[in-house]
N, C-alpha and C positions, 0 to 999 in steps of 0.2 A: 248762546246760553252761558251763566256765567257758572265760576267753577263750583258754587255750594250748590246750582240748580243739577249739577250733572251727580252728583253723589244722594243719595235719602240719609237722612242724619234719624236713625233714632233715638226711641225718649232715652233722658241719660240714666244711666246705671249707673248710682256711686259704687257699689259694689266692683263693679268693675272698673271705676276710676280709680280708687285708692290702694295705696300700698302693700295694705295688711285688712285681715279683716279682725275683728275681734266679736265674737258674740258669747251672750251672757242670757243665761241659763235662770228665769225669773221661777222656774219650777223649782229649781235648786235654793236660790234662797229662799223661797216659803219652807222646803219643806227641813233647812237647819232654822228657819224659824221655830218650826213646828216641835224639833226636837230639843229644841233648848225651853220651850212652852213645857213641855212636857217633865225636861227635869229639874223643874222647878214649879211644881205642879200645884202649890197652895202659896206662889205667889204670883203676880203680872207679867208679864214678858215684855218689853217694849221693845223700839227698833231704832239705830243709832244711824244716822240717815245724813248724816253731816258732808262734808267735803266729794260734792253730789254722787252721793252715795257709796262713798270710799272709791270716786272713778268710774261707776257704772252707771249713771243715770240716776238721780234722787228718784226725778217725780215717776217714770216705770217701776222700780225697786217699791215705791211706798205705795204704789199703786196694786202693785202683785201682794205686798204683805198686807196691806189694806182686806183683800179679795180672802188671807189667808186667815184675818179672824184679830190683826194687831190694832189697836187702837190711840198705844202711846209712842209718839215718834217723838227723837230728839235731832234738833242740829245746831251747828257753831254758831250763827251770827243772823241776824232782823232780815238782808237779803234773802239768807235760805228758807228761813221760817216763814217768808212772804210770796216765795214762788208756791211752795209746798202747798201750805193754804188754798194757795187758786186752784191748786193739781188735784187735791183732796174734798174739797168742801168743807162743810160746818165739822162733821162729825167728831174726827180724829181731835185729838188733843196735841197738840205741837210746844214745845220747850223746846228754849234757847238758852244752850251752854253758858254763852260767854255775858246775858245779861243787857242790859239798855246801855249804850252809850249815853252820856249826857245829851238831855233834847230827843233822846228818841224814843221815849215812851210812850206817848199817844199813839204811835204809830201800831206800836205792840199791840194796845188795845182795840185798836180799829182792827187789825188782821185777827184777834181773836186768839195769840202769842203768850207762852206763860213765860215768863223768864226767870233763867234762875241767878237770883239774887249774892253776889259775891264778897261783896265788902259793904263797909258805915253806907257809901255815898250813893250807890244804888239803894240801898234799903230806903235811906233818906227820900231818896226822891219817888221811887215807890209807893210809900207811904199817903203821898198825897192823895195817890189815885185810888188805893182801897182795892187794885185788881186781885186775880189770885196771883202767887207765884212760887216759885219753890226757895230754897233759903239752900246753901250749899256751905257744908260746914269741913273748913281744911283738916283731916286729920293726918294729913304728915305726906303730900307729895308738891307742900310748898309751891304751889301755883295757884290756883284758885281756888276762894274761900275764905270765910272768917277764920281767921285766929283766934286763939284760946282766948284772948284776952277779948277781942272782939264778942267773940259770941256771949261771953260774960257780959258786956257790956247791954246787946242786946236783951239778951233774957232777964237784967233788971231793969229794962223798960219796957212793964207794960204796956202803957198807951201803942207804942209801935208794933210790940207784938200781937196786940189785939185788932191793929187797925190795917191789917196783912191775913187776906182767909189763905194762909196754907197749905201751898199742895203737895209739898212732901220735903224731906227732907235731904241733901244728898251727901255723899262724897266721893272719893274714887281713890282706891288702892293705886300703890306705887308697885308693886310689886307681885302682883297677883299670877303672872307668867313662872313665878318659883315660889310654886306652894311650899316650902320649903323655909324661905326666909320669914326670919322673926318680927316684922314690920308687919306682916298681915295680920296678926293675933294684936299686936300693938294699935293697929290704924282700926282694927274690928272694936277694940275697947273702946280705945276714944268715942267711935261714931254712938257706941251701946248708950254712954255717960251723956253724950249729946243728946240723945234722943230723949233722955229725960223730961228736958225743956219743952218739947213736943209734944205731949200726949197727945193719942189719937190718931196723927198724923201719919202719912204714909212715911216709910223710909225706903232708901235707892243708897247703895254701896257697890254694885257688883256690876262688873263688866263683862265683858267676853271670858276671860279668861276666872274672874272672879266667881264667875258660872260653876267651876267646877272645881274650885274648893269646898267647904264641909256645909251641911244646909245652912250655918249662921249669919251666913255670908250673904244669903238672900232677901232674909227681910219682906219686905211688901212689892217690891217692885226692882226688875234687874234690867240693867240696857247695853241688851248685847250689841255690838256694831261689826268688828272683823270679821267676827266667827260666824256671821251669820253672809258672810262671801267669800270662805273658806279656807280662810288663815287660820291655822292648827290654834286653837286657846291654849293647850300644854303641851310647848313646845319637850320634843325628846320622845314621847311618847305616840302612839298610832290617832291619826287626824280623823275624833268621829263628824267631821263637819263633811260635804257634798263639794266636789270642785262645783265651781258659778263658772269661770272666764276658759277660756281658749283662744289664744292668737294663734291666726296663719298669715305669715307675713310671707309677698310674693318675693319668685325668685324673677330680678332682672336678666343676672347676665350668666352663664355657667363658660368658664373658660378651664385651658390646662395649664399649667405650670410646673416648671422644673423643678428639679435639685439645686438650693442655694439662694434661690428667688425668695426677696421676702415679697409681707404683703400689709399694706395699710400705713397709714398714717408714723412717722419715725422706725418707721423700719422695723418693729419689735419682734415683728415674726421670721424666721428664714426657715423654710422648707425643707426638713430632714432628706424628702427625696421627689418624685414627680409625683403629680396626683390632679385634681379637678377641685377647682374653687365654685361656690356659688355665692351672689352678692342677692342678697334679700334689701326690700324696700323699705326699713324699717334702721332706725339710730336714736341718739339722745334724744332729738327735737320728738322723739316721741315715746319717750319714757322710758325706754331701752337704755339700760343706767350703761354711763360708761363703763363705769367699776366694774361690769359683766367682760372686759375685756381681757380676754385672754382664759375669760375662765367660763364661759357663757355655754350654754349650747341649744341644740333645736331638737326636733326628730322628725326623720322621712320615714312613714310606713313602718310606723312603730322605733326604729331605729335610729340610734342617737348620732348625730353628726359635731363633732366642736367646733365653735366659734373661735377662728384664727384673729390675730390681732387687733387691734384697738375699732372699739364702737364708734363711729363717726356720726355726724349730724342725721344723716339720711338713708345711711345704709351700713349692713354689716355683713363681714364674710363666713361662711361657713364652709368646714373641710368635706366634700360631697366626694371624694376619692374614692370608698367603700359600695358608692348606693349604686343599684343601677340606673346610668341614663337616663333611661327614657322617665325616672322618677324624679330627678334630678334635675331638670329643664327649663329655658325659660316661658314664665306661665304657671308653673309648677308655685306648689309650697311647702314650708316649713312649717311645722307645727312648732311654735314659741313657747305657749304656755299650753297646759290641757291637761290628761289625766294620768302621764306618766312623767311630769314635770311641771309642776303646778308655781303656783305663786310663793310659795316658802321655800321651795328647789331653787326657786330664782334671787330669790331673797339670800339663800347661803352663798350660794355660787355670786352676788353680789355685796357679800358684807354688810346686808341691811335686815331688814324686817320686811315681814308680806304687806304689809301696811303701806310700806313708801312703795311697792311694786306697782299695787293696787292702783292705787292714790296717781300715781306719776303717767298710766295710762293716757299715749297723748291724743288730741282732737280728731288728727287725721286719720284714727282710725275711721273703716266704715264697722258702725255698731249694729248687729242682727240682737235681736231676743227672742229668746225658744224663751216659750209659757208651755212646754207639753201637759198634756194631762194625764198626772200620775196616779188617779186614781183606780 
């Protein structure tokens, strides 16, 4: 008998293959859909679905907010817009941030893609085809968009403008996370004086966070995207968004360690005195920002353990001194992200934004999705 005959191999478990688990909460984003639908309640709500789906799955995410009542999805680039399509069907309307590259227009049209149009040479070539698409007008975060002079140019020609059915208008605050700064009333004027050109037409100015500045800011249509997977829109203040993610990254190895031992990568740590280390499955190659090093942390059973020295590729350490054992183990896990240390916890204690948290989640996680039914 040979040796794979004498062992029964069952069917595989990724879950039990991988590292960490990460699952993500499809009830939750419908239902910060829902509340941002709501306060914004005499205009559209749409869903920002880009960079697959800030990390979580585009076509599950569009699929759950689909099921929740959303209709207008936006995402970066012709790839994403051309999976989504297959994952959706006719219905949904899908726009593409960044527009046609050169040569790629037909393609737009065949997937049934609105693009939204950013400078002369998209328009230009748009034009040929007569699709609908959106026109996105820069009022001051100098990235994408006509400039003033541009859109000048545009708006005295007719033939172009009439030979483009419009489907809204856009822009996008620079600043909308500090309701506060005077660029938001500045970049709301511009867009006001743009939309002249427009009659009729839809307008889109507000983001996540744009959400919850004063109702001007809304217009006909808003495209929430972070806040609708639970990255606070004002930051400083109490986060009325639903946590989405949870990681539990497994623990490998749980050893003891002295007084004076350091731990990890250049020695950065040394050990005030004895205690118990635990090494989780989980480091950069999976999103686990270095920068979390030395300042990172977990929780066992409610209880906060710190991440001792430097994040490595594949694994990181945590001080498990305090926990008890038998919670502590290999087998065992760590809660990473969840709901007493969410993605913006990780984002500070990182030096970044919930957005790169989100976003940097790596492949090897095994992904579950709760749809519970909240009704």
């Amino acid at each position: 008998m040979t040796m794979a005959g004498r062992f029964a191999v069952a069917a595989p478990d990724p879950g039990l293959r991988a590292g960490a688990i990460l699952e993500i909460d499809l009830g939750a984003i419908a239902e910060n859909w829902r509340l941002l639908a709501c306060r914004v309640a005499s205009a559209a709500c749409a869903a920002v679905v880009k960079a697959n789906g800030y990390g979580l799955g585009a076509v599950p995410v569009a699929r759950a907010l689909a099921a929740a009542g959303c209709h207008q999805f936006f995402v970066a680039t012709l790839d994403e817009g051309i999976a989504l399509r297959s994952a959706l069907g006719r219905a949904a309307e899908i726009a593409v941030f960044n527009g046609p590259m050169p040569g790629s227009e037909a393609e737009f049209v065949a997937h049934r893609l609105t693009p939204v149009l950013n400078d002369p040479g998209q328009i230009a070539a748009w034009r040929r085809l007569a699709a609908p698409a959106f026109v996105h007008v820069d009022t001051g975060l100098a990235r994408l968009g006509l400039t003033a002079r541009e859109l000048a140019a545009l708006t005295d020609d007719p033939p172009t403008m009439r030979a483009i059915p419009w489907r809204g208008v856009i822009s996008h605050l620079a600043c909308a996370d500090t309701p506060e700064h005077p660029l938001n009333a500045i970049q709301q004027a511009r867009f006001a004086a743009a939309l002249g050109h427009f009659p009729g037409i839809r307008a889109s100015l507000a983001a996540s966070s744009g959400i919850f500045l004063s109702r001007e800011f809304h217009h006909d249509l808003v495209r929430p995207g972070a806040a609708l997977y639970g990255v606070n829109p004002h930051p400083g203040q109490p986060n009325p968004m639903r946590q989405v993610v949870t990681l539990k990254g497994k623990i490998i190895q749980v050893r003891e360690i002295d007084r004076g031992e350091t731990v990890g990568y250049g020695a950065t740590h040394a050990m005030a005195g004895p205690g118990r280390l635990a090494t989780v499955a989980v480091g950069y190659a999976d999103g686990w920002l270095r920068s979390l090093s030395h300042r990172g942390c977990a929780r066992i059973a409610g209880r906060r353990v710190p991440l001792l020295g430097r994040v490595s590729m594949d694994l990181v350490t945590f001080d498990v001194s305090a926990i008890d054992p038998a919670l502590a183990r290999p087998g065992g896990t760590v809660e990473m992200l969840g709901g007493d240390y969410g993605v913006d916890d990780a984002a500070a204690d990182a030096g970044t934004i919930g957005y790169e948290i989100l976003t940097a989640l790596g492949a090897r996680y095994h992904r579950i999705y709760r749809a519970a039914d909240r009704g």
